[in-house]
Every structure is written in structure tokens, then in C-alpha cells.
N, C-alpha and C positions, 0 to 999 in steps of 0.2 A: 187500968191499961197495962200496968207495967208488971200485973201479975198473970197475963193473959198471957203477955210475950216470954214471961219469965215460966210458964208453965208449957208454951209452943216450945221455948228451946229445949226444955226441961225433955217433951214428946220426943221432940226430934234427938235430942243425946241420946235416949233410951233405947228408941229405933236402932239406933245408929250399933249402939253397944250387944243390941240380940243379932242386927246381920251380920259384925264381926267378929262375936262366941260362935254363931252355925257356921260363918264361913273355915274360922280356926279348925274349928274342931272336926268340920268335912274333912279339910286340906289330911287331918293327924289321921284321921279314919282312911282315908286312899292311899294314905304314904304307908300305912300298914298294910292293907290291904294287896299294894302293890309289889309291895315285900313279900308278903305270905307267897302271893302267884309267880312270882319267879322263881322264889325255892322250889317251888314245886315245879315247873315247867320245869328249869335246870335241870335237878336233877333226873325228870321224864327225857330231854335230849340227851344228858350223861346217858344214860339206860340205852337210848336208842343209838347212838353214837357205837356203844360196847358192843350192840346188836351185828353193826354196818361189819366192825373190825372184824368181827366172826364170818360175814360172808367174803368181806375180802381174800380170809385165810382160808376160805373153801376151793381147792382146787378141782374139784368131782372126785377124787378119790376118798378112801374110807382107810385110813391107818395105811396111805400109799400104794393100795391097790384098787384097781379096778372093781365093776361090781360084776359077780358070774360071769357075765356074759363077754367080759372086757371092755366095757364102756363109761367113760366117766359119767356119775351123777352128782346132782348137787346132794352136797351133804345139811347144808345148812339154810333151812327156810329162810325169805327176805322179811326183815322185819318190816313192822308199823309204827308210823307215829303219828296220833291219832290226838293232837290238840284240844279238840273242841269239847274231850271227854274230863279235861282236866277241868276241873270248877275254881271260878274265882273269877272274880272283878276285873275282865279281860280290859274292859277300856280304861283300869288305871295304868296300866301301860304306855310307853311311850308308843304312839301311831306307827313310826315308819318300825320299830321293832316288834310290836305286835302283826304287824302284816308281815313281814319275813318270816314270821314263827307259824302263823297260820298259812302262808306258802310252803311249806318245806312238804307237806301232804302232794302239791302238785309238782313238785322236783323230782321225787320219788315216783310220781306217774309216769313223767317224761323220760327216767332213768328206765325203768323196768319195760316203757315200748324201746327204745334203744337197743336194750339187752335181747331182747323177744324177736326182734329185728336181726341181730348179729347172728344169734342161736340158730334161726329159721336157714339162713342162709351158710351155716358151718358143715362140717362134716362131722361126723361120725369114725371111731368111736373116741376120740378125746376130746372134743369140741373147744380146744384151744382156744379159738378166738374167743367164741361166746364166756368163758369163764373169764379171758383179761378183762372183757368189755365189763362183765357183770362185776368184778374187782376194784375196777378204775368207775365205777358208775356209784359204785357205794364206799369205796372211798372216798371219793369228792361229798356222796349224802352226808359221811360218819363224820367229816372236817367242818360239812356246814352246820353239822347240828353242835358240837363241840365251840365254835365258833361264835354262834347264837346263846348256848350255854352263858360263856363268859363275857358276852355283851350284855344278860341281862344279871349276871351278879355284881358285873362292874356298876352298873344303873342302880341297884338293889344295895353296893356300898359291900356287898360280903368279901370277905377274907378271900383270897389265893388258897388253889388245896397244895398241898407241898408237894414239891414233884417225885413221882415216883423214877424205879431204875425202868418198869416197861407202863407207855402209856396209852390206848389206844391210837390217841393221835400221832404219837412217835410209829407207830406200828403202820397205820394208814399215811402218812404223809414218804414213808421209805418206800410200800409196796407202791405208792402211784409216781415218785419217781421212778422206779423200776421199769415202772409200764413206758411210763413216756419217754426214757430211755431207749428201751427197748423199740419201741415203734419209731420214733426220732430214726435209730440205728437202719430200722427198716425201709422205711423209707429211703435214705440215702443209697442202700444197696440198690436200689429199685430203679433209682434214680440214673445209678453207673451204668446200669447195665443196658441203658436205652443208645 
């Protein structure tokens, strides 16, 4: 009897010891895993963030002139960022920051009807409005990607990058005070004159 039970506990340690080596050694496999996808996502948002800063700094002109005709154009395509292309182990992610990072594709939707919206309703030939809106619209995308960047390196344990003299985000965060400045300002005048 006492070798039955001594060979049941004997079963059951062993069990015990194979569900706690797969458990271990999952947990080391995901914490990798979830390393590798943030490097990579990061610096896919760094990438798209660099993009934003470039349409911010699109005024429609081309080296400060109009184009022929006298009209401003955009110079600089709107970027993508296109998540779902990046491979890797997206559920080793934390949930609520894996859904922020797979939303940013619909912020970008919601920014560019905004912008399409402003544009439609501007004038011709400088389209002033339509470029601050388009500026301040990708601003706010280039901040939240930049944003989401350093949320998942901070998760991920990576290093700070050193700071540079010029940063996108330094770039982006002055021209949309500008804006909001600027329209703040407007508004007020709007305001007196009623």
C-alpha cells in the first residue's frame, strides 16, 4: 500500500514539475517574443511619427513658391501606418496597449475626413485653412505615435534614445502650439468684434 501511494505522489510531483517547466519556459518564450514586437512596432511608429513631422512642415508650397499657377499644393504625401503588416506575437502585448496601437490606423481616418472636410470648404489659391487643419491633424497623429512608441519600450524595459538638438516631437509639439495659439488668438478677435 505504501508503495502505491509513494508511486501516486511520486505521478503527481512529476506532473506537477512538466506543468511548471511548459509553464516557465511559455512565460520566457512571450517575454521574448513581446520584446522582439515592440522593437519592431516602435521603431515602425518612430518611422511614421518622422512621416507626420514631414506633413506638418508642408505648407503647399515647393521651396516657398507657389505652383504655375499660384496655388498652393501639398508637397508631401500623408503617411500610413499599417500595423497588422508588422508580424509577431501581437497578443504578447499588454491588451489596453495593443488596442491603442491597432487604433491609430482609425485616428488617421478620422484626421484625414477632418482635413477633406476643411479643404472642401477653403478657398483657393492658398488654402490656409485646409494646410493648418492638415498640420494640427498630423501633429496630434505624429505625438500619438511617438507617444505609443515610448509606452511600449518602456513595457519592453529598453534604454531612453538620447536626446537629440532637433526631435520630431520637439518639432510637432511647437507647430501645434502655434496653431492653437493662433486660432485661441482668433477666436478672441471674433469674439470683440461682436
Amino acid at each position: 500500500m505504501e508503495s502505491a501511494i509513494s508511486g501516486f505522489v511520486g505521478v503527481i510531483i512529476g506532473a506537477l514539475i512538466a506543468v511548471f517547466k511548459e509553464y516557465y519556459f511559455q512565460k520566457k518564450k512571450d517575454q521574448k517574443d513581446a520584446r522582439y514586437l515592440s522593437a519592431l512596432v516602435s521603431f515602425e511608429l518612430e518611422r511614421y511619427a518622422s512621416l507626420c513631422a514631414d506633413v506638418v512642415g508642408d505648407n503647399g508650397l515647393c521651396q516657398g513658391q507657389p505652383d504655375e499657377r499660384g496655388y498652393s499644393r501639398t508637397q508631401v504625401n500623408i503617411p500610413k501606418f499599417e500595423p497588422l503588416l508588422i508580424k509577431g506575437e501581437w497578443t504578447t502585448l499588454p491588451t489596453g496597449l495593443m488596442y491603442e496601437i491597432l487604433d491609430l490606423p482609425h485616428h488617421a481616418e478620422v484626421a484625414n475626413s477632418k482635413i477633406d472636410s476643411v479643404f472642401e470648404n477653403d478657398n483657393p489659391p492658398d488654402w490656409s485653412y485646409g494646410f493648418e487643419e492638415r498640420q494640427h491633424q498630423y501633429a496630434n497623429l505624429g505625438i500619438k505615435a511617438l507617444m505609443l512608441s515610448e509606452k511600449l519600450k518602456l513595457q519592453a524595459g529598453f534604454p531612453k534614445r538620447a536626446d537629440n538638438r532637433w526631435t520630431p516631437m520637439n518639432f510637432m509639439v511647437e507647430r501645434l502650439s502655434e496653431i492653437e495659439k493662433n486660432r485661441f488668438e482668433a477666436s478672441q478677435r471674433a469674439m470683440s468684434s461682436y
